[in-house]
Z-matrix of the N, CA and C atoms (Angstrom, degrees):
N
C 1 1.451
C 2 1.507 1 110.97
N 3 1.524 2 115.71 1 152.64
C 4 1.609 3 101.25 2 -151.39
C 5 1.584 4 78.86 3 -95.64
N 6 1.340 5 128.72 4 -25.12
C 7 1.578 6 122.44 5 -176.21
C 8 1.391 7 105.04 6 -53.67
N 9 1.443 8 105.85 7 -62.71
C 10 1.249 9 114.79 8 -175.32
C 11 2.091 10 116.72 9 -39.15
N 12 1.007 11 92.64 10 -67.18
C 13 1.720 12 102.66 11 164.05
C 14 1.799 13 118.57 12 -42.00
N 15 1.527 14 122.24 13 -38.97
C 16 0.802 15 135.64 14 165.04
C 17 1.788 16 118.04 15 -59.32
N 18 1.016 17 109.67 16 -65.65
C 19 1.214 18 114.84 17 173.08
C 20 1.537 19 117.50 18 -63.66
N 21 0.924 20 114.12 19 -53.98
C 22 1.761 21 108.28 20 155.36
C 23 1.487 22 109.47 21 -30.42
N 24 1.161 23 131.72 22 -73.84
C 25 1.269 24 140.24 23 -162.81
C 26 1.370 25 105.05 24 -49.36
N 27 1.174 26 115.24 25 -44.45
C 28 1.820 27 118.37 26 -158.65
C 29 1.628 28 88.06 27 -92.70
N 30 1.606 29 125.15 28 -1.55
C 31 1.441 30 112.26 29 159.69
C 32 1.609 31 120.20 30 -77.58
N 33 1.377 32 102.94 31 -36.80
C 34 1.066 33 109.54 32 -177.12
C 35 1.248 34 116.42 33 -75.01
N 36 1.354 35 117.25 34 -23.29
C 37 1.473 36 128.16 35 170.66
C 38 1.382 37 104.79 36 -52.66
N 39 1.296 38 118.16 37 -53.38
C 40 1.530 39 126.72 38 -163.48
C 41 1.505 40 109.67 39 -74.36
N 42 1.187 41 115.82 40 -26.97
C 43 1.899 42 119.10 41 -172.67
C 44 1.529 43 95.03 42 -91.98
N 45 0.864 44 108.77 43 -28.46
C 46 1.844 45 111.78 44 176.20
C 47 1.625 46 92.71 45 -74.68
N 48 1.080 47 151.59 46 -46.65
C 49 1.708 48 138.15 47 -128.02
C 50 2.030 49 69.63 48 -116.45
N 51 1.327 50 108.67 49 -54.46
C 52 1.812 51 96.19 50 -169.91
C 53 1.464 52 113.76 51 -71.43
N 54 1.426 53 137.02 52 21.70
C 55 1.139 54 138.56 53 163.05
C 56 1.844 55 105.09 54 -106.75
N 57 1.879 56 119.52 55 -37.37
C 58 1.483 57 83.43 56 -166.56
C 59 1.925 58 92.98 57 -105.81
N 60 1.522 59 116.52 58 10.60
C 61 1.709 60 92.84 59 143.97
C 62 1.352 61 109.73 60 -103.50
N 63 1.072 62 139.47 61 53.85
C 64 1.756 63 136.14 62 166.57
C 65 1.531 64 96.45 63 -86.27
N 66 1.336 65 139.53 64 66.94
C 67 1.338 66 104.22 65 -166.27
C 68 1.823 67 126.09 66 -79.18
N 69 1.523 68 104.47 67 5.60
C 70 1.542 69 110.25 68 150.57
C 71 1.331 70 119.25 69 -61.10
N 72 1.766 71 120.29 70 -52.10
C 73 1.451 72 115.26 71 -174.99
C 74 1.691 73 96.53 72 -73.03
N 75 0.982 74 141.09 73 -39.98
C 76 1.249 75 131.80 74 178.24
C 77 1.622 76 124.89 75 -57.84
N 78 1.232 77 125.20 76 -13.86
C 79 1.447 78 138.15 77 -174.73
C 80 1.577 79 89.99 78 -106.87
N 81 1.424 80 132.54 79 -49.80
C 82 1.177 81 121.99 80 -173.17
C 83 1.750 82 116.51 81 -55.70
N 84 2.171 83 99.45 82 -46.49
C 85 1.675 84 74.02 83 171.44
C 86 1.300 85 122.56 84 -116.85
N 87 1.485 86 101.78 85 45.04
C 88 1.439 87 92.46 86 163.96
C 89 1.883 88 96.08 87 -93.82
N 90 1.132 89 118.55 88 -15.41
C 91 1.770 90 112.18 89 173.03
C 92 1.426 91 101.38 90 -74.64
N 93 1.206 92 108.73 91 -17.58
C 94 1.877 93 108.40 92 -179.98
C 95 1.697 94 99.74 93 -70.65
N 96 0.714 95 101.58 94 -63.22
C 97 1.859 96 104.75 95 164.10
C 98 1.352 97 131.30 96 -8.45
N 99 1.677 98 89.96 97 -74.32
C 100 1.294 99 130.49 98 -165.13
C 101 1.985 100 94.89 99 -63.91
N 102 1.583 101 94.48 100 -43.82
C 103 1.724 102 77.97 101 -163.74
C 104 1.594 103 89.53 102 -104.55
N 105 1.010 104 159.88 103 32.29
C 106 1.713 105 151.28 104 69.50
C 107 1.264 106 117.08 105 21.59
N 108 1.251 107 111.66 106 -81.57
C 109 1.622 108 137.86 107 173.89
C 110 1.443 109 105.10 108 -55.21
N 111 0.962 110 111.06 109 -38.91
C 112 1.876 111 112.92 110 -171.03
C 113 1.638 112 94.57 111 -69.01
N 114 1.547 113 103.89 112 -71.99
C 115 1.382 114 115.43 113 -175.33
C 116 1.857 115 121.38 114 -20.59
N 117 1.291 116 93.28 115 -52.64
C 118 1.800 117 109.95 116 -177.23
C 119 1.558 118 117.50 117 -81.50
N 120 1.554 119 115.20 118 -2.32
C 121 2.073 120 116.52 119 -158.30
C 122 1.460 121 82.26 120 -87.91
N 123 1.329 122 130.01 121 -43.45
C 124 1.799 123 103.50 122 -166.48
C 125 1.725 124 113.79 123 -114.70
N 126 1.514 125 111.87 124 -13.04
C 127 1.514 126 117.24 125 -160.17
C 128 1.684 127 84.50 126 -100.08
N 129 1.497 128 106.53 127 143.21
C 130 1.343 129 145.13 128 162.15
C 131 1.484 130 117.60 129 -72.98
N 132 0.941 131 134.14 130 139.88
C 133 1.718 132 151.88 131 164.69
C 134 1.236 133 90.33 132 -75.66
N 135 1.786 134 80.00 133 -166.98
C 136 1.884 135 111.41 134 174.29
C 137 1.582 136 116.45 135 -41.15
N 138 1.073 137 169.33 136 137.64
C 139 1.445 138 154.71 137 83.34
C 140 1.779 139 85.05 138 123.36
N 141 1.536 140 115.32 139 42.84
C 142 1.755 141 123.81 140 140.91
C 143 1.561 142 79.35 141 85.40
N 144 1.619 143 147.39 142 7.86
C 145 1.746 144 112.13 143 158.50
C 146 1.133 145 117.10 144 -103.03
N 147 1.199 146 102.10 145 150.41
C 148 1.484 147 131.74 146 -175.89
C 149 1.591 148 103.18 147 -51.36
N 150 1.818 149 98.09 148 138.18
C 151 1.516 150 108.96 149 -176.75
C 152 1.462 151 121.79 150 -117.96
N 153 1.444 152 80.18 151 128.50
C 154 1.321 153 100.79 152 -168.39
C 155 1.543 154 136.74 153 -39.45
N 156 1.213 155 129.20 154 115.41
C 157 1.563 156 132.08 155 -173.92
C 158 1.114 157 91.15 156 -52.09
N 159 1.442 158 133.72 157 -78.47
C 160 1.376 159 126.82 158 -156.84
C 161 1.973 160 106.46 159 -47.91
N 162 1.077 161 114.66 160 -72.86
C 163 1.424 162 103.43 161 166.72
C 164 1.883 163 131.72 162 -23.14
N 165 1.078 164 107.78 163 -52.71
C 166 1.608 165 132.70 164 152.60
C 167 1.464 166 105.40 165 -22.21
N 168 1.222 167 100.27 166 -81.91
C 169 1.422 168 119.54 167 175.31
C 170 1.677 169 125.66 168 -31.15
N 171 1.512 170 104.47 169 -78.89
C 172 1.062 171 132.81 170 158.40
C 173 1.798 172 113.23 171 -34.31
N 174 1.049 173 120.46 172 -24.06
C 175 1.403 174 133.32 173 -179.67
C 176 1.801 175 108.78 174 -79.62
N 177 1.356 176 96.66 175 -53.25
C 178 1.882 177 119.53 176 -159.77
C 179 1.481 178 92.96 177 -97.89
N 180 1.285 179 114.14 178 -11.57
C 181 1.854 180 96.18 179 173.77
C 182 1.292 181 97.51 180 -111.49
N 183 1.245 182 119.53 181 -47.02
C 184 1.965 183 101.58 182 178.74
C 185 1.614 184 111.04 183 -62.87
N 186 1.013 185 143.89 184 -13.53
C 187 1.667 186 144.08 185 119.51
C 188 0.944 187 99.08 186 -9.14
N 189 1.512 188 129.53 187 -103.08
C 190 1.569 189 152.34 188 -138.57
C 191 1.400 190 78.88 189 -54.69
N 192 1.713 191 124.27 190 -94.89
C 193 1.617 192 125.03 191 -165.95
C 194 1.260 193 109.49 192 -23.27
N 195 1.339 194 115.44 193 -81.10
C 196 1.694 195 119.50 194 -179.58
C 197 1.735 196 98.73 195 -12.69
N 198 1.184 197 107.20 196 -89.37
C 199 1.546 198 113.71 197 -173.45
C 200 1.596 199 122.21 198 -51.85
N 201 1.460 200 143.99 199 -21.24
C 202 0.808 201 128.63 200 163.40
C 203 1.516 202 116.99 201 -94.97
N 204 1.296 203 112.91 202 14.36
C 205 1.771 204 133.53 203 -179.19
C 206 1.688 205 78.36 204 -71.53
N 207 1.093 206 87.68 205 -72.85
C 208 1.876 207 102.00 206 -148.74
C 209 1.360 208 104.11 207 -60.60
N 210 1.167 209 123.36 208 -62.90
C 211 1.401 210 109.29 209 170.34
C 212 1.547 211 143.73 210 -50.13
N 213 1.496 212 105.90 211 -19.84
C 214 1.171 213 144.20 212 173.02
C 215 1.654 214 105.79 213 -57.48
N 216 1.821 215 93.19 214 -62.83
C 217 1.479 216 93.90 215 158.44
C 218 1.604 217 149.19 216 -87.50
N 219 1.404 218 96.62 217 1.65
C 220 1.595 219 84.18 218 174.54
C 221 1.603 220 101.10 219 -105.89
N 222 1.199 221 114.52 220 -2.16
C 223 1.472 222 118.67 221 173.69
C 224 1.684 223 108.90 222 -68.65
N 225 1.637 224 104.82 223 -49.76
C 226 1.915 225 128.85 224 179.62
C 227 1.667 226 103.88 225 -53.38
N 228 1.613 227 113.20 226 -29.03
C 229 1.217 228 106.91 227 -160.87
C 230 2.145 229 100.54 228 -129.41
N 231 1.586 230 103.06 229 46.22
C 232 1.226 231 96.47 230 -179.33
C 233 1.496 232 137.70 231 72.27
N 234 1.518 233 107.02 232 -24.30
C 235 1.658 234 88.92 233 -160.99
C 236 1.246 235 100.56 234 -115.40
N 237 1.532 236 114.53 235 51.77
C 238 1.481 237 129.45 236 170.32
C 239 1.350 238 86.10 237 -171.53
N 240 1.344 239 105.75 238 110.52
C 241 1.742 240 117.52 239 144.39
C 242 1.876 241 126.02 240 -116.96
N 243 1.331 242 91.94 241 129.14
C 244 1.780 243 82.42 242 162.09
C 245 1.014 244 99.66 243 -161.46
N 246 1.616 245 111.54 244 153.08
C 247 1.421 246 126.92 245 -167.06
C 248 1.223 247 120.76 246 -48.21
N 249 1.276 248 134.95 247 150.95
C 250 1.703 249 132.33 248 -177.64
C 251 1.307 250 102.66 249 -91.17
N 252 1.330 251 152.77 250 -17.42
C 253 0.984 252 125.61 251 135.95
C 254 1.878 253 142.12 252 -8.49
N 255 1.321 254 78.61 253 -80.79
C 256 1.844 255 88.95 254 -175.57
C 257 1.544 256 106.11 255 -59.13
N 258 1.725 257 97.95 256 -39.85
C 259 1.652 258 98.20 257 174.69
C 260 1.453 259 120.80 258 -60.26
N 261 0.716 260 66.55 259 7.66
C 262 2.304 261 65.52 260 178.51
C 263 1.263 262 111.06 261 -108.51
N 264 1.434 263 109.40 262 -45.26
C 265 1.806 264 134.09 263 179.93
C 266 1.701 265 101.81 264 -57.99
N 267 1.704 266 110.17 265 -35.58
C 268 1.025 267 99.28 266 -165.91
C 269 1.838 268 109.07 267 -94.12
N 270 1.541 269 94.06 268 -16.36
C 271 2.021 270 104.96 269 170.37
C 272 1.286 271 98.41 270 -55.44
N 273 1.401 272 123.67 271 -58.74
C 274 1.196 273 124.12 272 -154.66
C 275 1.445 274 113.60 273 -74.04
N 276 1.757 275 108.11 274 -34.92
C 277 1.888 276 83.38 275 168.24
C 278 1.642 277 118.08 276 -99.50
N 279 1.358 278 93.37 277 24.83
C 280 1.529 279 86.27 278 160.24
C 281 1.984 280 115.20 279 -86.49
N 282 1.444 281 108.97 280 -25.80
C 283 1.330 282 112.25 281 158.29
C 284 1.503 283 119.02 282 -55.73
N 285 1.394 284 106.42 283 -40.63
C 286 1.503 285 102.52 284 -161.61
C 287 1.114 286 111.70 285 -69.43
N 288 1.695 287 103.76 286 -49.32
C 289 1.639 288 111.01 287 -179.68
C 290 1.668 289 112.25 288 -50.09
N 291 1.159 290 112.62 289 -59.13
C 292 1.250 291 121.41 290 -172.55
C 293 1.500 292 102.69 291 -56.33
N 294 1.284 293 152.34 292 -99.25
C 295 1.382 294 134.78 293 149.11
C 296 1.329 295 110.89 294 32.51
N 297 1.418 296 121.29 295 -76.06
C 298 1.216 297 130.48 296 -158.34
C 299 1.680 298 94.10 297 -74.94
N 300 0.935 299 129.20 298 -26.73
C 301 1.404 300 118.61 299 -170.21
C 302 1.054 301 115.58 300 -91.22
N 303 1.617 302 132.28 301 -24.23
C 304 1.304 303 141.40 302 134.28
C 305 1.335 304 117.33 303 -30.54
N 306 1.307 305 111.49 304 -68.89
C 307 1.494 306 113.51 305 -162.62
C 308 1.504 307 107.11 306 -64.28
N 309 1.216 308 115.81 307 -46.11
C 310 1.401 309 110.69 308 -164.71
C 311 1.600 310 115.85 309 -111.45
N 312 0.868 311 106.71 310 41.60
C 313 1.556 312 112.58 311 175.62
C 314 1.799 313 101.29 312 -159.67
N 315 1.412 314 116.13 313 123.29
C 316 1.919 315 124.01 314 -179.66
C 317 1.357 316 97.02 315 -67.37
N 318 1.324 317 145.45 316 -37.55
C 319 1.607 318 125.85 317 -161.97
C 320 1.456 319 111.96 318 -125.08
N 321 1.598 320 121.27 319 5.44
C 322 1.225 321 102.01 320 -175.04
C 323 1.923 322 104.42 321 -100.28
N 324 1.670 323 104.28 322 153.71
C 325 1.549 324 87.89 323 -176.92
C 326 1.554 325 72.55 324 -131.48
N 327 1.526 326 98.12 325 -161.24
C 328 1.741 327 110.25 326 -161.74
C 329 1.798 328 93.13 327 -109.77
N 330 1.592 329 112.15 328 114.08
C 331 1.610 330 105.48 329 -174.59
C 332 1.440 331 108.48 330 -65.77
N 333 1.545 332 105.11 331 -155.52
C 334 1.585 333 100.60 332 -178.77
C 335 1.675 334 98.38 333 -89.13
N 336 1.494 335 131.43 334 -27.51
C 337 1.449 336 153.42 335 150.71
C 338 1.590 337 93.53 336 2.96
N 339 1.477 338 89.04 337 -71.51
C 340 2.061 339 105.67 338 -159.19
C 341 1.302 340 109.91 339 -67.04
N 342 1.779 341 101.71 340 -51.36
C 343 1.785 342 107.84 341 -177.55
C 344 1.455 343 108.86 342 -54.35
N 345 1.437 344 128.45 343 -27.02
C 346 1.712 345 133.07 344 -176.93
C 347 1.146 346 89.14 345 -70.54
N 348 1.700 347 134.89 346 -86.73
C 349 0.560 348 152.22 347 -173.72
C 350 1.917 349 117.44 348 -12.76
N 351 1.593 350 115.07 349 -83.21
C 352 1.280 351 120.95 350 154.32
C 353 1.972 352 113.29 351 -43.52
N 354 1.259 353 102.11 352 -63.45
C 355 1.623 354 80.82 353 167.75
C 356 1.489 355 157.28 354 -28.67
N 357 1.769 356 100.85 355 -21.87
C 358 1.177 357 131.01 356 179.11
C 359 1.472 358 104.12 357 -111.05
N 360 1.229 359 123.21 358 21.99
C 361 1.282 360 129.48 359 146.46
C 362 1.152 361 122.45 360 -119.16
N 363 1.796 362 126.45 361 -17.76
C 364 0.971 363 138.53 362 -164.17
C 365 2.035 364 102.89 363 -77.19
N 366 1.632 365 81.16 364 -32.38
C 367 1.931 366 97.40 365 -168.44
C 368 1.456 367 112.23 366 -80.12
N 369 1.485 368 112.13 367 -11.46
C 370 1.348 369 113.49 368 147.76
C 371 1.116 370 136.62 369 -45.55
N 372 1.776 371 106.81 370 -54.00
C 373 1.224 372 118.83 371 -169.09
C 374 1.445 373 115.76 372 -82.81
N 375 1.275 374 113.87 373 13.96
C 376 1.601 375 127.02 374 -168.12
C 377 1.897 376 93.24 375 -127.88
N 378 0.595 377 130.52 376 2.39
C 379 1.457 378 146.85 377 -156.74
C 380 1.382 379 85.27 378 -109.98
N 381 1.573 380 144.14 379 -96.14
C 382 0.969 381 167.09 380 148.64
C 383 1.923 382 116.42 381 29.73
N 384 1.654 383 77.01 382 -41.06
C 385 1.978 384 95.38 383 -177.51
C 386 1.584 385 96.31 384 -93.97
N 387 1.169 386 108.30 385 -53.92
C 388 1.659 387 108.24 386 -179.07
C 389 1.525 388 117.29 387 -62.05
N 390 1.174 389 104.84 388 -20.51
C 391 1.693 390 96.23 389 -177.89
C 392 1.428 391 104.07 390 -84.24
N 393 1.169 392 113.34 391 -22.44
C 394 1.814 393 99.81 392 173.97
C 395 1.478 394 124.60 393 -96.76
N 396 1.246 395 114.34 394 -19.51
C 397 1.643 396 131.58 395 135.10
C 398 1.732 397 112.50 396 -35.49
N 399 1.112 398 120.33 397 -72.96
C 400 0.977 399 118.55 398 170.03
C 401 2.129 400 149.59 399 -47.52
N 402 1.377 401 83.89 400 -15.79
C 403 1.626 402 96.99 401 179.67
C 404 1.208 403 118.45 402 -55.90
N 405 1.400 404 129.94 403 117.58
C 406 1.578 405 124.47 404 172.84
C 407 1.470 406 110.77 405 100.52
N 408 1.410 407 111.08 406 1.82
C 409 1.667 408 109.37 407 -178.00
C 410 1.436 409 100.71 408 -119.02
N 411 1.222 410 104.66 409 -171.35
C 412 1.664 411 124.48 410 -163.25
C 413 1.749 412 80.24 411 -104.80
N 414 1.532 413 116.57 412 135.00
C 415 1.441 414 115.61 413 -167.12
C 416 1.659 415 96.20 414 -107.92
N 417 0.743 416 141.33 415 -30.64
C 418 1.419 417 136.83 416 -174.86
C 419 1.601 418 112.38 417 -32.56
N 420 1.743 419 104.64 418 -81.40
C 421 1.241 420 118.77 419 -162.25
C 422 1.859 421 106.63 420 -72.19
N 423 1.459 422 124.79 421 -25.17
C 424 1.248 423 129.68 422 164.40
C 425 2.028 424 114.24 423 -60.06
N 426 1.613 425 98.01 424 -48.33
C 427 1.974 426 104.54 425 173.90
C 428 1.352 427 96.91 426 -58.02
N 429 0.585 428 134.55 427 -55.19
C 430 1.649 429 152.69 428 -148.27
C 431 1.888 430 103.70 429 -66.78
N 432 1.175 431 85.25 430 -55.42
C 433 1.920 432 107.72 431 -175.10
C 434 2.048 433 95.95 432 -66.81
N 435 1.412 434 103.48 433 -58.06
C 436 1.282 435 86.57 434 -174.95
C 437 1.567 436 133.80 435 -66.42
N 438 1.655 437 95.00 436 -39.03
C 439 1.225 438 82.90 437 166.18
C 440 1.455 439 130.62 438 -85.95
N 441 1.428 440 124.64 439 33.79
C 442 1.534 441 127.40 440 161.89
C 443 1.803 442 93.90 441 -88.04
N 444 1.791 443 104.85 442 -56.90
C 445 1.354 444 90.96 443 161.97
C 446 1.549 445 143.17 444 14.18
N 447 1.852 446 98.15 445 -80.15
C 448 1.298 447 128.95 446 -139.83
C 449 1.783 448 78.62 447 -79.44
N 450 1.652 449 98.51 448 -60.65
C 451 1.467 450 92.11 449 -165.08
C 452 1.124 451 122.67 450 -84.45
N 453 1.603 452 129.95 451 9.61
C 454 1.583 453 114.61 452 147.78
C 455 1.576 454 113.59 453 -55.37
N 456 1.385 455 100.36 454 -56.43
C 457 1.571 456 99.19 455 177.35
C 458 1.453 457 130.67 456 -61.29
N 459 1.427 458 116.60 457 -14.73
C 460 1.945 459 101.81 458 145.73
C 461 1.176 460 122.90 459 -61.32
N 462 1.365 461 92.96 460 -51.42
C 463 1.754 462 106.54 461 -170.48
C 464 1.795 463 101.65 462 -58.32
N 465 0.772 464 133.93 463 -36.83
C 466 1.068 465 139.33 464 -177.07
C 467 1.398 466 113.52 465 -64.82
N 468 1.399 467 129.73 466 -49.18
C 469 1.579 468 153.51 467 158.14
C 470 1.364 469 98.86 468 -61.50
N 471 1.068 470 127.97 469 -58.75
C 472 1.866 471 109.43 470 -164.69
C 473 1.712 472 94.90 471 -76.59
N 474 1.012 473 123.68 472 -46.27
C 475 1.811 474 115.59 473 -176.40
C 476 1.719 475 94.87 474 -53.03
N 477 1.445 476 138.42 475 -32.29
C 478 1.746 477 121.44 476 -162.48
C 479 1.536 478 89.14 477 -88.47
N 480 1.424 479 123.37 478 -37.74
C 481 1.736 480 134.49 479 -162.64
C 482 1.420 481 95.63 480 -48.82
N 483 1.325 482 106.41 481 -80.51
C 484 1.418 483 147.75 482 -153.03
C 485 1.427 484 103.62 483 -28.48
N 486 1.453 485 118.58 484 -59.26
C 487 1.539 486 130.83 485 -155.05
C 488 1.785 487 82.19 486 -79.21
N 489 1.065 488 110.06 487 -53.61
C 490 1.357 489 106.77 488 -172.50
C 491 1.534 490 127.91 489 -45.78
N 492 1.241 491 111.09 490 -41.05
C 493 1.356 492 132.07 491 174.61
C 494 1.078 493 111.90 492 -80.16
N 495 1.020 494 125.46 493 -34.88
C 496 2.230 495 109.89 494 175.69
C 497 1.429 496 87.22 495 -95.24
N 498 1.232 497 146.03 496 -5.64
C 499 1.580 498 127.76 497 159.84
C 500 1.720 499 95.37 498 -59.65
N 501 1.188 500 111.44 499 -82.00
C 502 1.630 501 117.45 500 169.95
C 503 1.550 502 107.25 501 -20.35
C-alpha cells in the first residue's frame, strides 16, 4: 500500500531527524566512542593483538540499540510507562556518570553492561515523542519505521565519528 510505504517513510524520517537533534543521545554516544577507543589503546585480545576500536565499538553500540529497541518499544506500545521527568533526570546522569568516568579515571571505559543498561533508559526518552505521534494508528509498521530511523542515524554518526577519533 503506497500509504502504508508513505507513512513508514515519514517514520523513518522522524527517528532519523530525533536522533541527530537529541543532543543527550548524541553526547551519550559520542562518550560511547570515546570509551570504545579507550577500551582497545592498552589491553590485548586473543594470542597478545591489539583490539580493535572498531570492534569495541560495534560491541557498546549494538548494546545501547538492543536496549533502547526494547524499551523504546514497550514504552511506544503502553506496557511500560514512566514519567518523563525522571526519564530525562535519569538521560542526563547517564551522561554525567559516564563523562565522569572517562574523565577521571585512566582505564575505566563504559562496557557493553553500562551502554545496555543506560540504553534502556535512553529508549524511554525516545519513546516519549513516538508515543504521541503514534495515537490512533496501527503501531507496528510506524515502531518499526522509527526505529530503523533512529539507527540509520547512529550508524550514520558513528561511521563519520569513528575514523575521526582513532585519527585523534
Amino acid at each position: 500500500r503506497v500509504s502504508t510505504a508513505r507513512e513508514a517513510l515519514r517514520f523513518v524520517r522522524l527517528g532519523f531527524e530525533h536522533m541527530v537533534t537529541g543532543y543527550d543521545h548524541l553526547a551519550f554516544l559520542a562518550l560511547l566512542l570515546l570509551g570504545a577507543l579507550r577500551s582497545t589503546g592498552s589491553r590485548s585480545g586473543p594470542a597478545g593483538h591489539a583490539r580493535s576500536p572498531i570492534g569495541a565499538t560495534v560491541k557498546l553500540v549494538t548494546a545501547f540499540t538492543a536496549a533502547h529497541s526494547l524499551t523504546l518499544a514497550l514504552a511506544a506500545t503502553s506496557l511500560l510507562r514512566l514519567p518523563s521527568g525522571p526519564v530525562e533526570a535519569a538521560i542526563a546522569s547517564s551522561i554525567v556518570l559516564t563523562a565522569l568516568g572517562l574523565a577521571l579515571t585512566r582505564h575505566w571505559s563504559p562496557g557493553w553492561r553500562i551502554a545496555f543498561g543506560f540504553g534502556l533508559v535512553h529508549g524511554l526518552g525516545f519513546a516519549g515523542l513516538l508515543s504521541e505521534l503514534l495515537r490512533g494508528t496501527d503501531l507496528f509498521v510506524p515502531l518499526i519505521a522509527f526505529n530503523v530511523g533512529l539507527e540509520l542515524a547512529q550508524l550514520a554518526l558513528v561511521t563519520a565519528a569513528l575514523p575521526a577519533l582513532i585519527w585523534l
